[in-house]
PQR file of N, CA, C, O and H, with PARSE charges and radii, in Angstrom:
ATOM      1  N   UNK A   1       0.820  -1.195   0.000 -0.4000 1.5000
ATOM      2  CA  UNK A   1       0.000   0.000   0.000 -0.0000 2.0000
ATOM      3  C   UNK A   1       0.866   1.261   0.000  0.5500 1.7000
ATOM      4  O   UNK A   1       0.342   2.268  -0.476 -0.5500 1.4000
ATOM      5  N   UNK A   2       2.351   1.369   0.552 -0.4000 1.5000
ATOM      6  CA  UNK A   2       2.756   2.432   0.431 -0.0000 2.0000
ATOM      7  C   UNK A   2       3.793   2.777  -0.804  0.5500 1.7000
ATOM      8  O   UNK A   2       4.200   3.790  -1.374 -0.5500 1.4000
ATOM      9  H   UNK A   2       2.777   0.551   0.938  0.4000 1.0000
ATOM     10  N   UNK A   3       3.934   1.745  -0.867 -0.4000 1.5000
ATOM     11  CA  UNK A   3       3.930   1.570  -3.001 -0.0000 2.0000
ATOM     12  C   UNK A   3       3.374   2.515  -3.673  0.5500 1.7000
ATOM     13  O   UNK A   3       3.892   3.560  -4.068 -0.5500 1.4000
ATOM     14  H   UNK A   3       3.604   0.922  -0.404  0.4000 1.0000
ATOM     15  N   UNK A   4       2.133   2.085  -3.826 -0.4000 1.5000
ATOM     16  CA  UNK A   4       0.725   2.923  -4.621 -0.0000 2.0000
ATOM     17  C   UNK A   4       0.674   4.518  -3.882  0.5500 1.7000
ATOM     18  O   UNK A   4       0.170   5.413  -4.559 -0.5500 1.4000
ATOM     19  H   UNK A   4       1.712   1.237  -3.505  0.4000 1.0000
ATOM     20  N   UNK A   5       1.178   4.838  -2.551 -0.4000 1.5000
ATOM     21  CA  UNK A   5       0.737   5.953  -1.695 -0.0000 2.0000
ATOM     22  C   UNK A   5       2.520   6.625  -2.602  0.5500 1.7000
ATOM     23  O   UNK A   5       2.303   7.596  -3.327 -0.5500 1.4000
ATOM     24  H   UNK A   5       1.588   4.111  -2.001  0.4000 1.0000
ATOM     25  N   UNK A   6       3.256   6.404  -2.580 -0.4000 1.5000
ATOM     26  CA  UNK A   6       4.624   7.613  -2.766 -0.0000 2.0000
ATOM     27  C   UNK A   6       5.021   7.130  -4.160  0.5500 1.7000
ATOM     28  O   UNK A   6       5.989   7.736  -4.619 -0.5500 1.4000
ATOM     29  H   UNK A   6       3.432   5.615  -1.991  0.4000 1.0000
ATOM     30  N   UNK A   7       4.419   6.034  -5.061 -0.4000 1.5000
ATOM     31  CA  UNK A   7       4.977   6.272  -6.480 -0.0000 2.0000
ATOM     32  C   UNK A   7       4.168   6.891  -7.491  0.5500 1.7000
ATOM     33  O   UNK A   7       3.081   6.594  -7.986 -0.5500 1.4000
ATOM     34  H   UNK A   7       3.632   5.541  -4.688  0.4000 1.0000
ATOM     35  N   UNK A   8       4.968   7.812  -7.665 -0.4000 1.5000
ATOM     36  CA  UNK A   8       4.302   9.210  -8.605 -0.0000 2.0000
ATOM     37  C   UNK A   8       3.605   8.550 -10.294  0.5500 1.7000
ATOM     38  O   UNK A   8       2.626   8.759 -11.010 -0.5500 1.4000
ATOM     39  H   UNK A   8       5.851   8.054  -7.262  0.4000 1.0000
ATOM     40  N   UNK A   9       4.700   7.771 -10.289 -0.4000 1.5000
ATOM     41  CA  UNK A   9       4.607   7.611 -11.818 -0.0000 2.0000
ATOM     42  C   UNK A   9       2.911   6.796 -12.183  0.5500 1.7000
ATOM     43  O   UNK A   9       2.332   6.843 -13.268 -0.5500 1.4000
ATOM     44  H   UNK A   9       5.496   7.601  -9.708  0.4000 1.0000
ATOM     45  N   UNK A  10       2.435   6.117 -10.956 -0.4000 1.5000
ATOM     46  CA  UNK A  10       1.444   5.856 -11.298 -0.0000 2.0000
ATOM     47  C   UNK A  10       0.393   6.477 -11.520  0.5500 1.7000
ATOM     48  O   UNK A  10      -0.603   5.949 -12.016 -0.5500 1.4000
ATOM     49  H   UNK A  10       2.905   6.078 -10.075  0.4000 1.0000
ATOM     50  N   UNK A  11       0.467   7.538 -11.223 -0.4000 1.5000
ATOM     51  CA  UNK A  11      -1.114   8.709 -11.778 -0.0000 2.0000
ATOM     52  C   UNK A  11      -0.391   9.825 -12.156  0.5500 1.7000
ATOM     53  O   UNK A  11      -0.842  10.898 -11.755 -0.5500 1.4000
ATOM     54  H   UNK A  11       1.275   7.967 -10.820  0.4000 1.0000
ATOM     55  N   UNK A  12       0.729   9.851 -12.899 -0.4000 1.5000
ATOM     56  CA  UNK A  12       0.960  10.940 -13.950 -0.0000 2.0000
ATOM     57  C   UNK A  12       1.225  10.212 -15.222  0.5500 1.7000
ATOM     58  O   UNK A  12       1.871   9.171 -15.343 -0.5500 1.4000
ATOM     59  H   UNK A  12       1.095   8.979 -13.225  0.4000 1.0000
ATOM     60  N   UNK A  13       0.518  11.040 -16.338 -0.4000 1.5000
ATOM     61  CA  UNK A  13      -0.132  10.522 -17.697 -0.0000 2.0000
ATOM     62  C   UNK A  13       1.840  10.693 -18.374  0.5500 1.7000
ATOM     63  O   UNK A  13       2.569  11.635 -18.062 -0.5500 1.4000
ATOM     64  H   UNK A  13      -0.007  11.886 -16.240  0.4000 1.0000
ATOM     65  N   UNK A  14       2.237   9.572 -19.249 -0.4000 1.5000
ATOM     66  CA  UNK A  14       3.950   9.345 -19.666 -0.0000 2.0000
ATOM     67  C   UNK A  14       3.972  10.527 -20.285  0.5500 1.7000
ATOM     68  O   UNK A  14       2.908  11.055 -20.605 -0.5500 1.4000
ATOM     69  H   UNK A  14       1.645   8.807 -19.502  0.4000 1.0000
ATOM     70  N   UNK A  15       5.211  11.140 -20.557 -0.4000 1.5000
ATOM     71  CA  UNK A  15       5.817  11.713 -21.595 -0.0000 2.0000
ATOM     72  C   UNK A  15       6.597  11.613 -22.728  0.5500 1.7000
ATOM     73  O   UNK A  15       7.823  11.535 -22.649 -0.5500 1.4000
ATOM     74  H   UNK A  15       6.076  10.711 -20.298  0.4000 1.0000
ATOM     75  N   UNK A  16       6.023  11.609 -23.733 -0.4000 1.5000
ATOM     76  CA  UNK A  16       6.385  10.955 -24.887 -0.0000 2.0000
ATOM     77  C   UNK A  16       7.836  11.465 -25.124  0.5500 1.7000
ATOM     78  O   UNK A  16       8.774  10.722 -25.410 -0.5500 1.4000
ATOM     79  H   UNK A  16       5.027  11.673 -23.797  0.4000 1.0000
ATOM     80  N   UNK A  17       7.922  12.869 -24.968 -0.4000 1.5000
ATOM     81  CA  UNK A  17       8.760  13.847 -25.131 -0.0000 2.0000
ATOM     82  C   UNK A  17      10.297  13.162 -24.714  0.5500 1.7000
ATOM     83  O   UNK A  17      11.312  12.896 -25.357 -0.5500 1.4000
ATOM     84  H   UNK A  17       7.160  13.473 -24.735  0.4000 1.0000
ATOM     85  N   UNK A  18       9.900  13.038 -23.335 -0.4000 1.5000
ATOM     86  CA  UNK A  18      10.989  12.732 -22.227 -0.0000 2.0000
ATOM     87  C   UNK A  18      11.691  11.691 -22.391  0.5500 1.7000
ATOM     88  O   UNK A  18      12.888  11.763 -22.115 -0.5500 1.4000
ATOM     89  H   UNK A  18       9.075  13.254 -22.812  0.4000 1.0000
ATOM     90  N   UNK A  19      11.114  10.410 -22.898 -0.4000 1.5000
ATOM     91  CA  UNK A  19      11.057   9.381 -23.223 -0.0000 2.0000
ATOM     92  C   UNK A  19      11.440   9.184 -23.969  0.5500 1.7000
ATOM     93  O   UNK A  19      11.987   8.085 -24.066 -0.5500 1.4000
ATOM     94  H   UNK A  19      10.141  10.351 -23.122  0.4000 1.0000
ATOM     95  N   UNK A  20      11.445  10.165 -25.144 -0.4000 1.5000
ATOM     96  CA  UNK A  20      12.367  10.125 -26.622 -0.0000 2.0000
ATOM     97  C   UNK A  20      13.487  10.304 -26.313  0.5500 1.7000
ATOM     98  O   UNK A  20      14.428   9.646 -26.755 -0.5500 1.4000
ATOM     99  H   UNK A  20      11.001  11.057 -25.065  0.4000 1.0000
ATOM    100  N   UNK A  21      13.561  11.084 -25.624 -0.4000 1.5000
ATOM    101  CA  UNK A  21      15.369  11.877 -25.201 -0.0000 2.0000
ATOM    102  C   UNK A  21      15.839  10.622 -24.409  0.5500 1.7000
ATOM    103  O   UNK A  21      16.812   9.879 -24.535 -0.5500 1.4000
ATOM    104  H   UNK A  21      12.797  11.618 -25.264  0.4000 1.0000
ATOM    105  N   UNK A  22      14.956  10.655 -23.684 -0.4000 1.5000
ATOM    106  CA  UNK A  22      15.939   9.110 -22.979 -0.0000 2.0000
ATOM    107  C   UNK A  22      16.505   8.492 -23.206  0.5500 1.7000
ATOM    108  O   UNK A  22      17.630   8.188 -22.808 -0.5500 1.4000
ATOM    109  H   UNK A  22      14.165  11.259 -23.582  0.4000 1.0000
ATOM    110  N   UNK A  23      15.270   7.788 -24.596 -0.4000 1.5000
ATOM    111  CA  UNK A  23      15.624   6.631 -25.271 -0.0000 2.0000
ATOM    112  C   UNK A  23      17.133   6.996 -26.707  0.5500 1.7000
ATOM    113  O   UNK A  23      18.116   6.403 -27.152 -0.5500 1.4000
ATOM    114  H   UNK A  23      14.357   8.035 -24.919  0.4000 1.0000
ATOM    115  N   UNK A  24      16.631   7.927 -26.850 -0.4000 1.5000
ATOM    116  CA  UNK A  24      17.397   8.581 -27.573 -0.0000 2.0000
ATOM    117  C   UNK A  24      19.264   8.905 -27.097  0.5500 1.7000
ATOM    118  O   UNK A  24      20.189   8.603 -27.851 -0.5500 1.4000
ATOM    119  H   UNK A  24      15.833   8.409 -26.488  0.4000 1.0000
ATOM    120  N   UNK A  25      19.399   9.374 -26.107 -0.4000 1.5000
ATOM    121  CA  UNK A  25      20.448   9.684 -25.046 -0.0000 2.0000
ATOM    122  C   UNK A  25      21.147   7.999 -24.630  0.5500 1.7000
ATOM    123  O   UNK A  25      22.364   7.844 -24.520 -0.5500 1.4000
ATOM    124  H   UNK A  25      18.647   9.619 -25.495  0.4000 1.0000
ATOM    125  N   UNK A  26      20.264   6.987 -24.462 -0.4000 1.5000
ATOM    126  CA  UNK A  26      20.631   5.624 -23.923 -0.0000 2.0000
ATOM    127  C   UNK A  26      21.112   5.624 -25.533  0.5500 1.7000
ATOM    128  O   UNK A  26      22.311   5.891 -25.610 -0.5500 1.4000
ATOM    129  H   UNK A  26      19.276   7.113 -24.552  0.4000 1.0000
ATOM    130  N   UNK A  27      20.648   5.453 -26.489 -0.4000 1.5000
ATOM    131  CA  UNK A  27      21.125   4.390 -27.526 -0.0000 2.0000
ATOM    132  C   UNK A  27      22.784   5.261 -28.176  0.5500 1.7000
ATOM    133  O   UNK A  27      23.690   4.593 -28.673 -0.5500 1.4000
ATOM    134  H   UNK A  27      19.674   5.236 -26.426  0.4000 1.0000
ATOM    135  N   UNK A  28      22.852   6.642 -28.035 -0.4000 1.5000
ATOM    136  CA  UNK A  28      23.674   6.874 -28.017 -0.0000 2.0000
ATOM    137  C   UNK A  28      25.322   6.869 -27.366  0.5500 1.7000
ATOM    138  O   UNK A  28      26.364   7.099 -27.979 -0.5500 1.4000
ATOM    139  H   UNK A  28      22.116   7.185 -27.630  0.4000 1.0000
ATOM    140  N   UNK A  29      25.173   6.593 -26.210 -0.4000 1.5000
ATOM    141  CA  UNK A  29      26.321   6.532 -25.038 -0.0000 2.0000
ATOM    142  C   UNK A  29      25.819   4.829 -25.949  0.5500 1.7000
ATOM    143  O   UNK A  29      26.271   4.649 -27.080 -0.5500 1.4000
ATOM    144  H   UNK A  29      24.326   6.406 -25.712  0.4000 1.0000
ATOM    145  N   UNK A  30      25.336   4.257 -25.611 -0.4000 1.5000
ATOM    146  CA  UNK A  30      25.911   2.588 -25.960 -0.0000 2.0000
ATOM    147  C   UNK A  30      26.588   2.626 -27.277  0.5500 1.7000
ATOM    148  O   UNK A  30      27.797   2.395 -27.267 -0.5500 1.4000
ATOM    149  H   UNK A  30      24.969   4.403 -24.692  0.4000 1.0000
ATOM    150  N   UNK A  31      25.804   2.970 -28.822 -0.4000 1.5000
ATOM    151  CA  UNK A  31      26.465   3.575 -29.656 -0.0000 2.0000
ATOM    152  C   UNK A  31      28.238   3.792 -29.766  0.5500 1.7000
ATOM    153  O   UNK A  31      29.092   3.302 -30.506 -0.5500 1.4000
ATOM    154  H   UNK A  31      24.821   3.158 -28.831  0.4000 1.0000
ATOM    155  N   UNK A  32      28.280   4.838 -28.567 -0.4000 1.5000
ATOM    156  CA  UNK A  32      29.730   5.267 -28.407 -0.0000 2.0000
ATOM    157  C   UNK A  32      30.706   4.526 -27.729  0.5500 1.7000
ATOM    158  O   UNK A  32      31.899   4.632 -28.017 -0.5500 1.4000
ATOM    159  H   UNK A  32      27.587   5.235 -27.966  0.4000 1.0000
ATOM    160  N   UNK A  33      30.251   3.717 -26.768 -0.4000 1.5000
ATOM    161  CA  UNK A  33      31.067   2.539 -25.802 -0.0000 2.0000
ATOM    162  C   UNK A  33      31.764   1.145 -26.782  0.5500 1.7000
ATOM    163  O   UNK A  33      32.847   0.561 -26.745 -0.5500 1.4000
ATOM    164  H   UNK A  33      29.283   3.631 -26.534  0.4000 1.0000
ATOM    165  N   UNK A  34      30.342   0.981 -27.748 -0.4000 1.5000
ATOM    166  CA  UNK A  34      30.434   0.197 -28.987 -0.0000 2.0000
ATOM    167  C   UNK A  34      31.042   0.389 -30.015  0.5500 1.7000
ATOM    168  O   UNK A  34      31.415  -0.630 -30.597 -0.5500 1.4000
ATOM    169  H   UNK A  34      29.462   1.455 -27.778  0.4000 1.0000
ATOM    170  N   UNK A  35      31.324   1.503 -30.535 -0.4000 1.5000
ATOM    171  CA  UNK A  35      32.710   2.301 -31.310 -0.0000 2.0000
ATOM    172  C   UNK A  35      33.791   2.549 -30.811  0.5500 1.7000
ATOM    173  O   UNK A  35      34.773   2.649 -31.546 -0.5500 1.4000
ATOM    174  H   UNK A  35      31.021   2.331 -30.062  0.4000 1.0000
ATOM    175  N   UNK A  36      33.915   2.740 -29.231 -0.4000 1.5000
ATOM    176  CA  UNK A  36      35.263   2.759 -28.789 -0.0000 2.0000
ATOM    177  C   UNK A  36      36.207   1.223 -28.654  0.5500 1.7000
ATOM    178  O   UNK A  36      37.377   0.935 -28.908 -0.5500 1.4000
ATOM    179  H   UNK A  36      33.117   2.659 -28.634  0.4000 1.0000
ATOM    180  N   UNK A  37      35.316   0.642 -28.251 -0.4000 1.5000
ATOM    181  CA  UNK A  37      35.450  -0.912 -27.988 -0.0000 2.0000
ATOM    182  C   UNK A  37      36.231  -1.833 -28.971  0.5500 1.7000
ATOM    183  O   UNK A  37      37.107  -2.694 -28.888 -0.5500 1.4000
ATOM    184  H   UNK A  37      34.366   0.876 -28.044  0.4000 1.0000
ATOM    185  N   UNK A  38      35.375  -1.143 -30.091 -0.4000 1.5000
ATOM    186  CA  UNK A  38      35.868  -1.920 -31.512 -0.0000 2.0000
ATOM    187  C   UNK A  38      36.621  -1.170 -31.985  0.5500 1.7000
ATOM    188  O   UNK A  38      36.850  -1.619 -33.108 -0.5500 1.4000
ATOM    189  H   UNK A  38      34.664  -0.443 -30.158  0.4000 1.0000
ATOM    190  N   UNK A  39      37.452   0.169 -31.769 -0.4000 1.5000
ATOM    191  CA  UNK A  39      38.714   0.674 -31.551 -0.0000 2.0000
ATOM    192  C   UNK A  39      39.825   0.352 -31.305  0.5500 1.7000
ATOM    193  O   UNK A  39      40.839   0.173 -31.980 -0.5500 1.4000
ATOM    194  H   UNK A  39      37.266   0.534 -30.857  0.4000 1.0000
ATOM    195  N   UNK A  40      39.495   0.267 -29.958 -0.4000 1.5000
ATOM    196  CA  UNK A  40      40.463  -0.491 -28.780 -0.0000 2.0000
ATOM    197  C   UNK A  40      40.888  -2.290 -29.611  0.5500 1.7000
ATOM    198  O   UNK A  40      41.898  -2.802 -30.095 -0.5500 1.4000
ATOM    199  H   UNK A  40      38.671   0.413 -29.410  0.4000 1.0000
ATOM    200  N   UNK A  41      39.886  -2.587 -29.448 -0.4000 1.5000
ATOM    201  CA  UNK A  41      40.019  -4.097 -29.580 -0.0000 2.0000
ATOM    202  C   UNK A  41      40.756  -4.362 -31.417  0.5500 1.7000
ATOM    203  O   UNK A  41      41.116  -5.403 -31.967 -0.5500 1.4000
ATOM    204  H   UNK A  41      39.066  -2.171 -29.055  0.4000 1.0000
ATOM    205  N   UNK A  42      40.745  -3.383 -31.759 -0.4000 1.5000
ATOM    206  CA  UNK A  42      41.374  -3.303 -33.307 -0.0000 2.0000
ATOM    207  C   UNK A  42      43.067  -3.583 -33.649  0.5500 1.7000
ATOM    208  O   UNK A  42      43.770  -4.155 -34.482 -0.5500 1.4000
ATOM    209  H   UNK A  42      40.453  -2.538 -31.312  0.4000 1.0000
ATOM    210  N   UNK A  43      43.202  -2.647 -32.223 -0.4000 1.5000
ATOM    211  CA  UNK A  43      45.077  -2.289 -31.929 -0.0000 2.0000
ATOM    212  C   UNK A  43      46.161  -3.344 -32.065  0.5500 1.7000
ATOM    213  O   UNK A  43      46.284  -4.303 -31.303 -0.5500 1.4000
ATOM    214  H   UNK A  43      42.630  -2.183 -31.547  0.4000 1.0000
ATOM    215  N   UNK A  44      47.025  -3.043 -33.230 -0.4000 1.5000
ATOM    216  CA  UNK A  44      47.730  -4.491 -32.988 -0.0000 2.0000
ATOM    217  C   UNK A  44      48.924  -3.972 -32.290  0.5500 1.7000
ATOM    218  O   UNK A  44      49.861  -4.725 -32.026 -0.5500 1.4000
ATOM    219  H   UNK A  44      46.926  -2.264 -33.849  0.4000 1.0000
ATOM    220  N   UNK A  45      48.936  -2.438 -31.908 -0.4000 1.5000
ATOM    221  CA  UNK A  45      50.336  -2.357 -30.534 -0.0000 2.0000
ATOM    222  C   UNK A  45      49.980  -1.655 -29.797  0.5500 1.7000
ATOM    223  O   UNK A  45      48.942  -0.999 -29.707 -0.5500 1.4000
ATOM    224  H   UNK A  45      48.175  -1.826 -32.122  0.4000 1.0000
ATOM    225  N   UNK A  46      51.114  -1.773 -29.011 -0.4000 1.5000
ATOM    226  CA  UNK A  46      50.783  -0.524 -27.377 -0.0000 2.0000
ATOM    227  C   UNK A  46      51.971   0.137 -27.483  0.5500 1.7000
ATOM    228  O   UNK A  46      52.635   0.396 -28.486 -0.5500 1.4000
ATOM    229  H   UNK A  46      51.957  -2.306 -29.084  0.4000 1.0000
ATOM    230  N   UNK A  47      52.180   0.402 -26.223 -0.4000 1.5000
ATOM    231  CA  UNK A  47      53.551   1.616 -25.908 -0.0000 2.0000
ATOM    232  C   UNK A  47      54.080   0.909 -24.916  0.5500 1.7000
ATOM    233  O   UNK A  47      53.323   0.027 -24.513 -0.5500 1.4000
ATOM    234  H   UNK A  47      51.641   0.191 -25.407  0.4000 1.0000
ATOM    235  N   UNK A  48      54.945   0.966 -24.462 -0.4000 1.5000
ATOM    236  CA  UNK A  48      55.964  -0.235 -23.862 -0.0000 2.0000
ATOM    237  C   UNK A  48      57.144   0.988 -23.188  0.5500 1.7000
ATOM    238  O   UNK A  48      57.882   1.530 -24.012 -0.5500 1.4000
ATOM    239  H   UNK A  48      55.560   1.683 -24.790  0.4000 1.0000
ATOM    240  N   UNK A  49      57.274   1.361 -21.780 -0.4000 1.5000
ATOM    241  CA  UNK A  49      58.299   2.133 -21.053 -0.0000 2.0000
ATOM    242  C   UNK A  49      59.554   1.319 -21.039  0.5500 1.7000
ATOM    243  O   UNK A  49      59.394   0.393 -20.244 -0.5500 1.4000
ATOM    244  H   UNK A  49      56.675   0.921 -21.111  0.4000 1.0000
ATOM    245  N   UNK A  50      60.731   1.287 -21.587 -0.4000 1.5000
ATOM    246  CA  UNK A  50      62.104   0.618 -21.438 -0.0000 2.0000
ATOM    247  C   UNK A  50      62.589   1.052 -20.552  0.5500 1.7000
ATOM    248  O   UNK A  50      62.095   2.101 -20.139 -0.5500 1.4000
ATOM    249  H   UNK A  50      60.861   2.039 -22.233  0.4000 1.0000
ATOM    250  N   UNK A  51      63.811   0.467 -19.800 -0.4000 1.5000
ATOM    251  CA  UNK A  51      64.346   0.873 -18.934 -0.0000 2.0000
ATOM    252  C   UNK A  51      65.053   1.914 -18.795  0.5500 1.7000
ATOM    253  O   UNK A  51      65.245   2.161 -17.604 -0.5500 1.4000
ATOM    254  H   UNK A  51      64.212  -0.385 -20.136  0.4000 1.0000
ATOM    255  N   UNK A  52      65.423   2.480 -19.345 -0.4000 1.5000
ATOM    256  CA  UNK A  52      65.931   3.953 -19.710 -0.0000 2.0000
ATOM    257  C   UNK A  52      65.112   4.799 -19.805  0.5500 1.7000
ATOM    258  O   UNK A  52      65.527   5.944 -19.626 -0.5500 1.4000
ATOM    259  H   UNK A  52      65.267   2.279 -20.313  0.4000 1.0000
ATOM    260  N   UNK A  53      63.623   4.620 -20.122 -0.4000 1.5000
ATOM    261  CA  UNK A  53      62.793   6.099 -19.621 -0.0000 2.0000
ATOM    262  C   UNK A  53      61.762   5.886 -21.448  0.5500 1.7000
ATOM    263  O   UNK A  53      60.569   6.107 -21.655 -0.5500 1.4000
ATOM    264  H   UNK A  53      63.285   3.690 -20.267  0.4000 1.0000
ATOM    265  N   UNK A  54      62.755   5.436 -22.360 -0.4000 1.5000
ATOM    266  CA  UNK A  54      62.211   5.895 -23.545 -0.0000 2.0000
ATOM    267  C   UNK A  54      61.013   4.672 -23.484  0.5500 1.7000
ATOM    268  O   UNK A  54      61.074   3.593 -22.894 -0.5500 1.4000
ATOM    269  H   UNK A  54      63.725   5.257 -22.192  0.4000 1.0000
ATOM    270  N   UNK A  55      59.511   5.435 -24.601 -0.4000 1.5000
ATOM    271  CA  UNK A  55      58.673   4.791 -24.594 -0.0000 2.0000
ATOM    272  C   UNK A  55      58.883   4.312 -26.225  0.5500 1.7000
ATOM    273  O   UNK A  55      59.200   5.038 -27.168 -0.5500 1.4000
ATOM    274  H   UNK A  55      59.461   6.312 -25.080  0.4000 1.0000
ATOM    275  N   UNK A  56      58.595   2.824 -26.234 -0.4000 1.5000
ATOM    276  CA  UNK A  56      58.524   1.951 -27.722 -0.0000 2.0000
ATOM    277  C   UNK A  56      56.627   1.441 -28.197  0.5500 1.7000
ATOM    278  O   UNK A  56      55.606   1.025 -27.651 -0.5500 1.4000
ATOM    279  H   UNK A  56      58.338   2.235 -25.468  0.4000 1.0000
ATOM    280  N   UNK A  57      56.919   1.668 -28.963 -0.4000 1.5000
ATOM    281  CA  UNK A  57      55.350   0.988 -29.639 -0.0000 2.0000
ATOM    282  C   UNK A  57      55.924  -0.582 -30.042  0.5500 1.7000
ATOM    283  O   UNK A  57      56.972  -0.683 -30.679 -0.5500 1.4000
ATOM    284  H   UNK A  57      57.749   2.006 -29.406  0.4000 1.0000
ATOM    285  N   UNK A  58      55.313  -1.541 -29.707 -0.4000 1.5000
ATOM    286  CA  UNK A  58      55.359  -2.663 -29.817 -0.0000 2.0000
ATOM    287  C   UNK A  58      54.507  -3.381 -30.860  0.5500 1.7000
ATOM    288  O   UNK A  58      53.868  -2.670 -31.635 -0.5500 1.4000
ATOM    289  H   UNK A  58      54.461  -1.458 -29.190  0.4000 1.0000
ATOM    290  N   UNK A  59      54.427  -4.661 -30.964 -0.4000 1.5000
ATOM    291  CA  UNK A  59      53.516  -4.667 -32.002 -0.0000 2.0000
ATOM    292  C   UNK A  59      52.918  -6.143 -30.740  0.5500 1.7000
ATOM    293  O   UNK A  59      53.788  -6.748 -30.113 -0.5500 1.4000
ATOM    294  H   UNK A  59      54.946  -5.239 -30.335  0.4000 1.0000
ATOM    295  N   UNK A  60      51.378  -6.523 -30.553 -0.4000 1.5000
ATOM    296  CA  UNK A  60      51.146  -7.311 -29.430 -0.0000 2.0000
ATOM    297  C   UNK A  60      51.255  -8.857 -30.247  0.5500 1.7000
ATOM    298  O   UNK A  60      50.865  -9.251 -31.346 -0.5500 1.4000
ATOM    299  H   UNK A  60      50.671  -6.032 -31.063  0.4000 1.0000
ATOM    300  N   UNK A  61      51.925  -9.434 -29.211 -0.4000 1.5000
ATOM    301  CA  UNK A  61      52.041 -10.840 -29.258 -0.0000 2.0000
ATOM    302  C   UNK A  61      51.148 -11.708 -28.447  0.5500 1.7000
ATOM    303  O   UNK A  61      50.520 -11.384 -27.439 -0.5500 1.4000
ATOM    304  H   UNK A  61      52.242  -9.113 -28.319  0.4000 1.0000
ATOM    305  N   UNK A  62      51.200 -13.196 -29.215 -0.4000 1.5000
ATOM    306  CA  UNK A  62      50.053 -14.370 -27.800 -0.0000 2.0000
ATOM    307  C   UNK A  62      51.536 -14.781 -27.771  0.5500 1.7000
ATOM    308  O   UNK A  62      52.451 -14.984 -28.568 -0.5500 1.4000
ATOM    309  H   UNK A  62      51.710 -13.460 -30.033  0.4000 1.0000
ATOM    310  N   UNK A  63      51.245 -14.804 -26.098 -0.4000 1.5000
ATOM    311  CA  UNK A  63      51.860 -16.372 -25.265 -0.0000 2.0000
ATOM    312  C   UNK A  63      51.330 -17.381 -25.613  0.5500 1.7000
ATOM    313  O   UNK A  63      52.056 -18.375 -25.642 -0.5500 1.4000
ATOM    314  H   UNK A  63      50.502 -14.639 -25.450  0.4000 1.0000
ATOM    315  N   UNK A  64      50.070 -17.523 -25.958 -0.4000 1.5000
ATOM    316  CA  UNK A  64      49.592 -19.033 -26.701 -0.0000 2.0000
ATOM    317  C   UNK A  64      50.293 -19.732 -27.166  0.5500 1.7000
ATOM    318  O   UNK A  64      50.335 -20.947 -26.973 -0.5500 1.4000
ATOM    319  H   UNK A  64      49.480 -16.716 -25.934  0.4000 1.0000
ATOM    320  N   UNK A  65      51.089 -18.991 -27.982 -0.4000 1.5000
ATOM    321  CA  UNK A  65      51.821 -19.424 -29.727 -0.0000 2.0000
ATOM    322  C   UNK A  65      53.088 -19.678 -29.734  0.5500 1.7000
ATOM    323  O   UNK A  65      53.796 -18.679 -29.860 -0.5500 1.4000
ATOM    324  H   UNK A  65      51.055 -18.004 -28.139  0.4000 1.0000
ATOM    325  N   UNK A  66      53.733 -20.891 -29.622 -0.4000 1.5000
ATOM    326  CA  UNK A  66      54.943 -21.543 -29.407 -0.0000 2.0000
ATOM    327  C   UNK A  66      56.081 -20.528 -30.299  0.5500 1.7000
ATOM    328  O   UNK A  66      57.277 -20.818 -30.325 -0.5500 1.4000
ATOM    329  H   UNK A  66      53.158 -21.702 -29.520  0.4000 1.0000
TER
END
């Protein structure tokens, strides 16, 4: 019963408006997480600090692979 007594959303009529942007705003940020991702995951090197200070781009290897 105090469900029905403090949740608003049940007797105010939706907003279509609001709801667009929402939906709109959500599919975008996923959109962008999903383009960065497949960015990232593209890279065949990194940057690698040597002992002397200088930074190398590497190219990535598997340990898998004899």
């Amino acid at each position: 019963m105090l469900f029905r007594a403090v949740n608003y959303e049940l007797y105010v009529k939706p907003n279509k408006g609001i709801m667009l942007f929402g939906v709109t705003a959500m599919l975008i940020c996923s959109g962008y997480l999903l383009y960065m991702r497949s960015k990232h995951d593209g890279t065949a090197y990194y940057e690698s600090v040597e002992a002397d200070g200088n930074v190398v781009v590497k190219k990535k290897t598997s340990r898998w692979v004899d």
